[in-house]
Backbone bond lengths (Angstrom), bond angles and torsions (degrees), N, CA, C in turn:
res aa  C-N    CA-C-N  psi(-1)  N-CA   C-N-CA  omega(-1)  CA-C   N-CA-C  phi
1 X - - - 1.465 - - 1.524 109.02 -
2 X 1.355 110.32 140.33 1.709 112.32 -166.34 2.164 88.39 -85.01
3 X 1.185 83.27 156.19 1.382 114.61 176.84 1.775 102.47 -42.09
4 X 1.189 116.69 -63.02 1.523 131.71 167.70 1.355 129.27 -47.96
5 X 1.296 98.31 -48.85 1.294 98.42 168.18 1.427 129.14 -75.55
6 X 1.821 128.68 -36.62 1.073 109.19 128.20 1.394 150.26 -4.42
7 X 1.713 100.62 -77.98 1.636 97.27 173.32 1.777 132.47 -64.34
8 X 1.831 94.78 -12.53 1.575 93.76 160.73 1.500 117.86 -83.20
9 X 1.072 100.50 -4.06 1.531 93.76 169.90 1.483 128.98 -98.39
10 X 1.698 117.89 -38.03 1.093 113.40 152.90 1.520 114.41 -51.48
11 X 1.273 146.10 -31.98 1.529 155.50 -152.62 1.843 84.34 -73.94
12 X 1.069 110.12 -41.94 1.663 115.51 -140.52 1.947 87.23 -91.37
13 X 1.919 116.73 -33.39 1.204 98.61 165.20 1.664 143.99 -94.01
14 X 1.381 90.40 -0.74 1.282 109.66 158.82 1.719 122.80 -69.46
15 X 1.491 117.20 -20.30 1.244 117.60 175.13 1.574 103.37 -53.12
16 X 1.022 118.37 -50.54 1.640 145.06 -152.71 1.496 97.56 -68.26
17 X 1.470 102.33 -51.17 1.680 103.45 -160.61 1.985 80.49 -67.68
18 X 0.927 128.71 -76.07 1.534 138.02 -157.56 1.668 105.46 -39.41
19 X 1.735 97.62 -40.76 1.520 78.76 164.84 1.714 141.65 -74.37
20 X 1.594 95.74 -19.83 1.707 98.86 152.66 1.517 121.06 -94.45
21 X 1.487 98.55 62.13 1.946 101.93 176.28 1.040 85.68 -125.45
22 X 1.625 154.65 3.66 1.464 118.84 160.22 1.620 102.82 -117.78
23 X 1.836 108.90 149.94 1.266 100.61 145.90 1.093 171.34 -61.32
24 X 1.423 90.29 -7.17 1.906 111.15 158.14 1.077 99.54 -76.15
25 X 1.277 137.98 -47.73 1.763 121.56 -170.55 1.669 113.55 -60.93
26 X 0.953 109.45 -23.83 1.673 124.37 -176.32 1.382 110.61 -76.30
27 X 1.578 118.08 -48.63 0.870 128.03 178.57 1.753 115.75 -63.62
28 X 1.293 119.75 -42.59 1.703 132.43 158.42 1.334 101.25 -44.42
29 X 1.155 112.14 -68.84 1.663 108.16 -171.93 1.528 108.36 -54.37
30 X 0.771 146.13 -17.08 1.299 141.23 -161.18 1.400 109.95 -105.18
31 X 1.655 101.45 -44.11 1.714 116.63 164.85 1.870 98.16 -51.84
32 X 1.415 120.40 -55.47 1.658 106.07 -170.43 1.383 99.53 -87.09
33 X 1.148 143.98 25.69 1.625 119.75 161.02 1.338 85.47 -84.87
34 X 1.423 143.75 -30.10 1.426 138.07 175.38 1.741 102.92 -37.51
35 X 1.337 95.23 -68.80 2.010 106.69 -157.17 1.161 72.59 -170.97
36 X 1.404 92.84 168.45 1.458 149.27 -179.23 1.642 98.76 -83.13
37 X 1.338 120.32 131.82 1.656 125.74 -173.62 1.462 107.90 -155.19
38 X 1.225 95.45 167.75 1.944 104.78 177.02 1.490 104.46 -101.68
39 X 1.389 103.14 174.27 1.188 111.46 -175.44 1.357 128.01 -42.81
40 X 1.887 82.91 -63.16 1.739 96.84 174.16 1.470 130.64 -69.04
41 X 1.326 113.06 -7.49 1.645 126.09 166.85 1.968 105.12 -75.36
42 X 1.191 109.87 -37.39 1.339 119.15 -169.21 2.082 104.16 -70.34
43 X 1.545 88.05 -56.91 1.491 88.84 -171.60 1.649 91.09 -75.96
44 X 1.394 162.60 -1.73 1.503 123.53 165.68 2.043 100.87 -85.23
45 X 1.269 110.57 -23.24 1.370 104.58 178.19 1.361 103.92 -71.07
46 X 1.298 141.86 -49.09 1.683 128.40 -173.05 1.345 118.15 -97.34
47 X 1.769 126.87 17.02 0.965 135.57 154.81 1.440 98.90 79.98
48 X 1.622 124.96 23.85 1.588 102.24 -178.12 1.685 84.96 -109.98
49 X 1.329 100.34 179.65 1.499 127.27 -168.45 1.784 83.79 -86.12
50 X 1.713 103.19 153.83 1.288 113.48 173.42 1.602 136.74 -55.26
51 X 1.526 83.21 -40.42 1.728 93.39 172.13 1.594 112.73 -70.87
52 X 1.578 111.35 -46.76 1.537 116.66 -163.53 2.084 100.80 -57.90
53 X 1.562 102.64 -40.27 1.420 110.33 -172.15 1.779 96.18 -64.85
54 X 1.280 122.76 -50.94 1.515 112.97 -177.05 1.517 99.45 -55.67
55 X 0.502 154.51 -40.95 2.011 153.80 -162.86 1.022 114.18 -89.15
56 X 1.316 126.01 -12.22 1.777 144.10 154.43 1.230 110.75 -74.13
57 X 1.288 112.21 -56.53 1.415 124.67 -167.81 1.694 110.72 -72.62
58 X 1.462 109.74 -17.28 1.590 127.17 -171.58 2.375 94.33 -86.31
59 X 1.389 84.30 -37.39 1.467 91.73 -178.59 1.415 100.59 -54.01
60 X 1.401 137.19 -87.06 1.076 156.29 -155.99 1.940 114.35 -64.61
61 X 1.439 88.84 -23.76 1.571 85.07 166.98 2.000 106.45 -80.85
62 X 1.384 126.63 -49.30 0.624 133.04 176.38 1.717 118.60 -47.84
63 X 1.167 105.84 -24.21 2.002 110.31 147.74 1.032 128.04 -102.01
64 X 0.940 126.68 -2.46 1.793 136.07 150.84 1.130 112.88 91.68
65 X 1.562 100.63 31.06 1.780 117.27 167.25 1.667 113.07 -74.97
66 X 1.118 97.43 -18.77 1.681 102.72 -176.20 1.221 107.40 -137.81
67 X 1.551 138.72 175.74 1.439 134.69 -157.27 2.010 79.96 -167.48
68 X 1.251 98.76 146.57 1.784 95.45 163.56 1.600 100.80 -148.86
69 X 1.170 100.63 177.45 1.634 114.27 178.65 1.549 93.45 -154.06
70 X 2.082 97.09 167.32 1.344 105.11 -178.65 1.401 95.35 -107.48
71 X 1.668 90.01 161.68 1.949 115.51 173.97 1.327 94.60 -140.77
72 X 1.432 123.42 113.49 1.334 126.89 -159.98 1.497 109.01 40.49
73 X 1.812 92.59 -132.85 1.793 115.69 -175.47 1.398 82.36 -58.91
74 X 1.522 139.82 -76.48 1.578 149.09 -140.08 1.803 99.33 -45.92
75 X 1.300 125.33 134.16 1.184 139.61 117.89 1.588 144.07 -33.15
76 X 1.011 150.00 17.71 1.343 140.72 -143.68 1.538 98.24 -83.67
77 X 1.426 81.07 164.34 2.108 104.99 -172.46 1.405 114.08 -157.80
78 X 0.989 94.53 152.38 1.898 130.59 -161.17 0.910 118.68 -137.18
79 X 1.627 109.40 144.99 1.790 107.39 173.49 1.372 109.03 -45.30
80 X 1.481 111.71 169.29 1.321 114.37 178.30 1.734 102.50 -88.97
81 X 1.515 115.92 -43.13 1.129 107.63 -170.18 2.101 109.92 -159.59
82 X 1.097 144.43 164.38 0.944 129.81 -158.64 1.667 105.38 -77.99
83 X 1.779 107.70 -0.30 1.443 105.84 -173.14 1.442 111.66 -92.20
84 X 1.315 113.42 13.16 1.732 128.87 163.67 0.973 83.48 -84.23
85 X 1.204 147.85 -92.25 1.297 146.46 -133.37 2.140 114.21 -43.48
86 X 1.612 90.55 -41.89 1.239 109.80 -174.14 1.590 101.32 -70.15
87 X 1.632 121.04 -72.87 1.529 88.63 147.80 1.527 158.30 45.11
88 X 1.649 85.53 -111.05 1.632 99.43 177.92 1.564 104.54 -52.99
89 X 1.434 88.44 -51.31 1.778 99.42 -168.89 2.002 109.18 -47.76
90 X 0.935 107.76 -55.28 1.910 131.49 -173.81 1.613 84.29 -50.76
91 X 1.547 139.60 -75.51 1.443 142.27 151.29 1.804 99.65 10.25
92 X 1.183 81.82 -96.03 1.362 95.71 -179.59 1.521 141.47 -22.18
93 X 1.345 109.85 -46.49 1.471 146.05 -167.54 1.567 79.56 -85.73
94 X 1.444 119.45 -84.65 1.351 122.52 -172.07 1.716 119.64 -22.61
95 X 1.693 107.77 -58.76 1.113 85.93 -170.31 1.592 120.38 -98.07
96 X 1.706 120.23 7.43 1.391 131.60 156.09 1.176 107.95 -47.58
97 X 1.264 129.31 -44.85 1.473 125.95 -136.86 2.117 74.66 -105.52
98 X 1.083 139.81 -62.83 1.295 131.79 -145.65 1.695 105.54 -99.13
99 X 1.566 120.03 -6.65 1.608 93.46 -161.15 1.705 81.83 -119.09
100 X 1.512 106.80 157.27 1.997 91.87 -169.34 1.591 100.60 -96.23
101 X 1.662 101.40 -16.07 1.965 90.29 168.37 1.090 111.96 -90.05
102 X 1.112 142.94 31.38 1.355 129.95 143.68 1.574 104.99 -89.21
103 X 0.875 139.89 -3.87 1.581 151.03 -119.96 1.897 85.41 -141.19
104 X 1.111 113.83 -60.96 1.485 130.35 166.39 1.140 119.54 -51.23
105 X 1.174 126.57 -77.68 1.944 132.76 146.29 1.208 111.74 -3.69
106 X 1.422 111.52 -74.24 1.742 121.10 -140.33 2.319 75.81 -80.00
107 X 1.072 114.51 -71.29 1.897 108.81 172.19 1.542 114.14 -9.73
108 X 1.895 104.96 -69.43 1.608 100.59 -167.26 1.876 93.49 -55.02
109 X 1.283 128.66 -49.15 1.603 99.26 -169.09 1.380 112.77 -57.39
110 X 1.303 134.61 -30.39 1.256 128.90 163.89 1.519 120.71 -48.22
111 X 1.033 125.83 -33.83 1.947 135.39 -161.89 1.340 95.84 86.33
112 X 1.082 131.45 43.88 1.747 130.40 155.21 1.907 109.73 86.88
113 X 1.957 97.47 6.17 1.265 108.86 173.46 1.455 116.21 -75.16
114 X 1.231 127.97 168.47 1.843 136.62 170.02 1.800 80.41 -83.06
115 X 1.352 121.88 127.58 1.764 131.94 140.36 1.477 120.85 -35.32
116 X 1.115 117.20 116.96 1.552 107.01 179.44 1.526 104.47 -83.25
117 X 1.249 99.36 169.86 1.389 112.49 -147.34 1.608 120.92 -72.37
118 X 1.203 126.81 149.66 1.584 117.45 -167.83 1.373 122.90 -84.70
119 X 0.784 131.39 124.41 1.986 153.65 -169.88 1.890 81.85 -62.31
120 X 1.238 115.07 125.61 1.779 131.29 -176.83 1.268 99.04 -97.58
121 X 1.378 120.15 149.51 1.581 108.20 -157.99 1.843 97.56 -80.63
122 X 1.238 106.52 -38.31 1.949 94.54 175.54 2.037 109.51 -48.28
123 X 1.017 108.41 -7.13 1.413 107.65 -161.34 1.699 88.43 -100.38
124 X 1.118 111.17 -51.21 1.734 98.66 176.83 1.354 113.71 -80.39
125 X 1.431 125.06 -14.96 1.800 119.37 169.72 1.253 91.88 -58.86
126 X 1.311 126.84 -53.26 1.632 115.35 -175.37 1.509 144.18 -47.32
127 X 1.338 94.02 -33.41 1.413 129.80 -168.76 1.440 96.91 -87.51
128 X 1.682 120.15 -53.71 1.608 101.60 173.93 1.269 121.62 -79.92
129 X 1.292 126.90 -1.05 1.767 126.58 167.54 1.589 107.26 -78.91
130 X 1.370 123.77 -19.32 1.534 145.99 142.00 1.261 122.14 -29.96
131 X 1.639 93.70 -79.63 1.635 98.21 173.28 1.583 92.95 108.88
132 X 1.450 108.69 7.90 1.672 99.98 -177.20 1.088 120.03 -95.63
133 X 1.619 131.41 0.31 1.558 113.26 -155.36 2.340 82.61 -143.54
134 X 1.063 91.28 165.36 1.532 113.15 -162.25 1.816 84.92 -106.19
135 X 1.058 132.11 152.62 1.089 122.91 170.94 2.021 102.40 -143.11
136 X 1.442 108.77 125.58 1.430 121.82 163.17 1.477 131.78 -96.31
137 X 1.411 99.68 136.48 1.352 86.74 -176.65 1.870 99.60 -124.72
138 X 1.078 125.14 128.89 1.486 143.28 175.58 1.206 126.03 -69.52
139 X 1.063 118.91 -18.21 1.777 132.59 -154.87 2.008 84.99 -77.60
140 X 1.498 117.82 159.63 0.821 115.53 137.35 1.546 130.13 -34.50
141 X 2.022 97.11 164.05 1.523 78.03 177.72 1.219 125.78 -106.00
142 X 0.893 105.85 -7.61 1.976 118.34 165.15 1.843 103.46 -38.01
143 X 1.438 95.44 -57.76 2.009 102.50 -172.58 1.916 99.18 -69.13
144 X 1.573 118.80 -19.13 1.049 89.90 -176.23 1.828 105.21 -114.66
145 X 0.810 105.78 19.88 1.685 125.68 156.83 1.614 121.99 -64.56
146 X 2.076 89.46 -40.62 1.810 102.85 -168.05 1.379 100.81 -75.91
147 X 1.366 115.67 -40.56 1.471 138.32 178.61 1.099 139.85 -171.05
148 X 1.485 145.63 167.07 1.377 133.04 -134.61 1.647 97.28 168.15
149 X 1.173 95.88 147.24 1.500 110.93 168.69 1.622 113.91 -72.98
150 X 0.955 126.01 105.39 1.461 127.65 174.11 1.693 116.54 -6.15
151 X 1.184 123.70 126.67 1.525 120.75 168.13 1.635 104.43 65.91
152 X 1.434 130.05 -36.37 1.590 104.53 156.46 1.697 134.67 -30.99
153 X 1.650 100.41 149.34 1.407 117.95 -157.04 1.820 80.90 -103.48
154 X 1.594 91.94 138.80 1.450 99.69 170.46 1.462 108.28 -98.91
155 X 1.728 126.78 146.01 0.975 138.27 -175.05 1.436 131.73 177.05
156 X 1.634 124.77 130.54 1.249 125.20 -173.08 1.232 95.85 -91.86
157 X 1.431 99.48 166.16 1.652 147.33 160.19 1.643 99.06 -9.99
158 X 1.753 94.54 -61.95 1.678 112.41 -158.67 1.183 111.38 -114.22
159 X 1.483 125.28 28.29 1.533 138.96 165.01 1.564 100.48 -117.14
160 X 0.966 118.77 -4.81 1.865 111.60 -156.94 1.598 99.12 -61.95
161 X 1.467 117.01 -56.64 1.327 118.29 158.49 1.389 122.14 21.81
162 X 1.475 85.51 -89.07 1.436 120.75 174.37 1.124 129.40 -24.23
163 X 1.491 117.02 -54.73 1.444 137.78 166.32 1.042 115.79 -69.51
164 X 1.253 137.08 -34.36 1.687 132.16 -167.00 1.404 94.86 -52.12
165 X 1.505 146.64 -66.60 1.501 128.88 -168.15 1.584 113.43 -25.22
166 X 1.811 118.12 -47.87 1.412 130.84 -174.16 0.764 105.73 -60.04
167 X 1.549 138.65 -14.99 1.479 124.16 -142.06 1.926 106.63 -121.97
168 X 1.252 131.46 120.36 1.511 117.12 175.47 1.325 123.75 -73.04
169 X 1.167 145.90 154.72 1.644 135.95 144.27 0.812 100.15 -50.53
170 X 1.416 140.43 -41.75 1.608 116.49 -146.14 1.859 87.50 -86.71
171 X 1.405 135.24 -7.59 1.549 123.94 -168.27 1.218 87.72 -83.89
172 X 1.811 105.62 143.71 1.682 107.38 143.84 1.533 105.30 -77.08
173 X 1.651 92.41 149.39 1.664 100.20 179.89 1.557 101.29 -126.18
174 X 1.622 120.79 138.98 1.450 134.93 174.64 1.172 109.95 -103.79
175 X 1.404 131.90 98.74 1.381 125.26 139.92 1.622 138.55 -47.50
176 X 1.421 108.60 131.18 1.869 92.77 165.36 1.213 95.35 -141.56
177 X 1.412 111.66 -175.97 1.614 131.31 176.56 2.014 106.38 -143.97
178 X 1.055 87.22 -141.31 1.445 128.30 178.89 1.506 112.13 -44.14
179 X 1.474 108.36 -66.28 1.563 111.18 -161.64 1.540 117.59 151.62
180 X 1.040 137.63 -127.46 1.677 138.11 170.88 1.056 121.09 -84.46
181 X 1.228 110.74 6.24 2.100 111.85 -159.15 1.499 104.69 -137.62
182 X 1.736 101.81 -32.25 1.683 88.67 -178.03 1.529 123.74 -100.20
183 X 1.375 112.64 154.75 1.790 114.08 -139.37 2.095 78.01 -117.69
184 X 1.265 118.88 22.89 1.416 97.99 -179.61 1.288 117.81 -70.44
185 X 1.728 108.96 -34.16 1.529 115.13 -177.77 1.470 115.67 -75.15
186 X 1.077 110.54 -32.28 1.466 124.71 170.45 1.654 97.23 -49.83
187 X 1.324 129.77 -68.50 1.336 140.63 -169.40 1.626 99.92 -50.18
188 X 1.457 100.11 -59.09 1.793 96.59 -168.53 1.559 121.49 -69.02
189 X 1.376 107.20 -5.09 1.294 123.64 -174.65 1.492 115.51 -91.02
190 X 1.104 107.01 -22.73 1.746 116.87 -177.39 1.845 99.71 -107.35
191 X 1.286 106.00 -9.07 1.333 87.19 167.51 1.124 106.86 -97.18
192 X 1.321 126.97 -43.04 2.013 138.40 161.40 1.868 101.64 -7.14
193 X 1.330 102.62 -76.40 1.311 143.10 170.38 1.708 94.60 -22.55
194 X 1.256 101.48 -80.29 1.126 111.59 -159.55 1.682 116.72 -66.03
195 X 1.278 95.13 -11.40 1.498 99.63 170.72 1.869 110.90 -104.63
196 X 1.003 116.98 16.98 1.133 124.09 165.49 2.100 120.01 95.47
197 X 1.225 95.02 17.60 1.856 110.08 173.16 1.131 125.22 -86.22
198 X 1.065 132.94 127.11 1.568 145.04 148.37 1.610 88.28 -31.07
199 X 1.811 129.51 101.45 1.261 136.94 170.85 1.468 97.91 -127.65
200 X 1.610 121.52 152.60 0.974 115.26 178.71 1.690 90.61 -159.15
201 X 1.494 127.44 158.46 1.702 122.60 -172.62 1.992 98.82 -120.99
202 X 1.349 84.95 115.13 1.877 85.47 174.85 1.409 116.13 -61.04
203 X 1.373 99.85 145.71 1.568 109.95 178.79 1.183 114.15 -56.31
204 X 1.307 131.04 136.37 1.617 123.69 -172.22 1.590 125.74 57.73
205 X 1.502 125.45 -149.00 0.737 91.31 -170.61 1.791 84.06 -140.89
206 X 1.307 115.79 -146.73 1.659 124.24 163.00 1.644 102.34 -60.52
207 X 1.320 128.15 -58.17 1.507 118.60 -175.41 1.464 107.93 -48.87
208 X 1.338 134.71 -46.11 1.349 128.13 -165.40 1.653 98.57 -92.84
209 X 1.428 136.36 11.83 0.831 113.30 146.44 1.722 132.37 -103.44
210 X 0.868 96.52 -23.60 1.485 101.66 156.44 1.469 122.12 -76.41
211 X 1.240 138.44 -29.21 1.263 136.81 131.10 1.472 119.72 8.32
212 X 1.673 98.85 -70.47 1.415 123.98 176.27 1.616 128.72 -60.12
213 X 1.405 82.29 -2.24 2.029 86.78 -163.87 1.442 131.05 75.30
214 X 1.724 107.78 26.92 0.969 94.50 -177.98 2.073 113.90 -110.84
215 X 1.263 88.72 170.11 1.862 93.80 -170.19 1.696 109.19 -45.19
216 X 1.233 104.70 124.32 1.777 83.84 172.79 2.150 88.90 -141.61
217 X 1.095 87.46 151.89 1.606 108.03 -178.76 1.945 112.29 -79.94
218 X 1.049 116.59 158.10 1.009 147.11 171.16 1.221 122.17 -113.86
219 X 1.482 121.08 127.38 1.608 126.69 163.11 1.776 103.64 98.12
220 X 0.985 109.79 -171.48 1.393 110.56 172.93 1.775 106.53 -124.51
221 X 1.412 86.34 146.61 1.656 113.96 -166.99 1.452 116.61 -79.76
């Protein structure tokens, strides 16, 4: 390979890395491993202003992390392919394993505990063809309206409360959220925990399980 041609190719993977250098872009991606959305659905979920989110969203199409089409006036956009997803996740892994504040972070949600270990989604398909494990899902409910793991209980951060009457000690319970980035199950799981439940946080999130092909529900239950 000539010298040049090389550097157009590193040139072409560096687009990619730069487009995961901000946290608003991360945060978009994470909003569409949910669904497919418009602009203005995107910027009130990640709190950016309309224009700043189009110029994010212009970033990441322009590396072919995202793909959009029109519906009328609206724009909407979508991952490009399930190998973003893989990605974010690889991100992730990378800097758990090498940077020590992430290592610090992910602890204080614990109370300065090690996280016990994450339920793999073949391990909870099993468990609900079982009938043994309770399964939560954290996400807002709009994202868990679009889709949902079959027979999961919808619930925030600051409703969980609420549910504990439903819930046994003697059940194991699975939390999920979002995907690689969001810490809700992590949160609901150490409070689970802390109130005395069989809690445990699924590997990944709803995107990587449907990813997989597996059954997921529609609408609310």
């Amino acid at each position: 390979m000539s010298t040049n041609a090389k550097m157009a190719l590193l040139e072409e993977y560096v687009l990619v890395a730069r487009a995961l250098s901000a946290p608003a872009r991360l945060m978009l991606l994470e909003q569409l491993a949910q669904h497919e959305s418009g602009v203005e659905a995107l910027a009130e979920k990640t709190g950016l202003s309309i224009a700043n989110c189009s110029q994010h969203l212009q970033q990441l199409r322009r590396a072919a992390l995202v793909t959009s089409r029109r519906n009328g006036k609206a724009v909407i956009y979508r991952l490009a392919d399930t190998k973003t997803l893989e990605l974010m996740d690889l991100l992730r892994v990378v800097a758990e394993r090498n940077l020590a504040q992430v290592d610090r972070i992910l602890r204080d949600l614990w109370n300065g505990e090690d996280a016990p270990e994450p339920v793999s989604r073949a391990e909870l398909a099993e468990r609900l063809a079982e009938g043994s494990v309770v399964v939560l899902d954290v996400r807002p409910a709009d994202e868990y309206a679009a889709a949902h793991i079959p027979g999961a209980l919808n619930t925030t951060l600051a409703g969980l409360a609420e549910i504990f009457p439903m819930l046994s000690p003697d059940t194991e319970i699975v939390a999920y959220c979002r995907g690689p980035y969001c810490i809700y199950a992590h949160q609901a799981v150490a409070a689970l925990r802390k109130h005395g439940f069989q809690a445990h946080y699924l590997e990944g999130g709803l995107p990587e399980w449907k990813a997989e092909g597996r059954d997921i529900q529609i609408g609310v239950t």
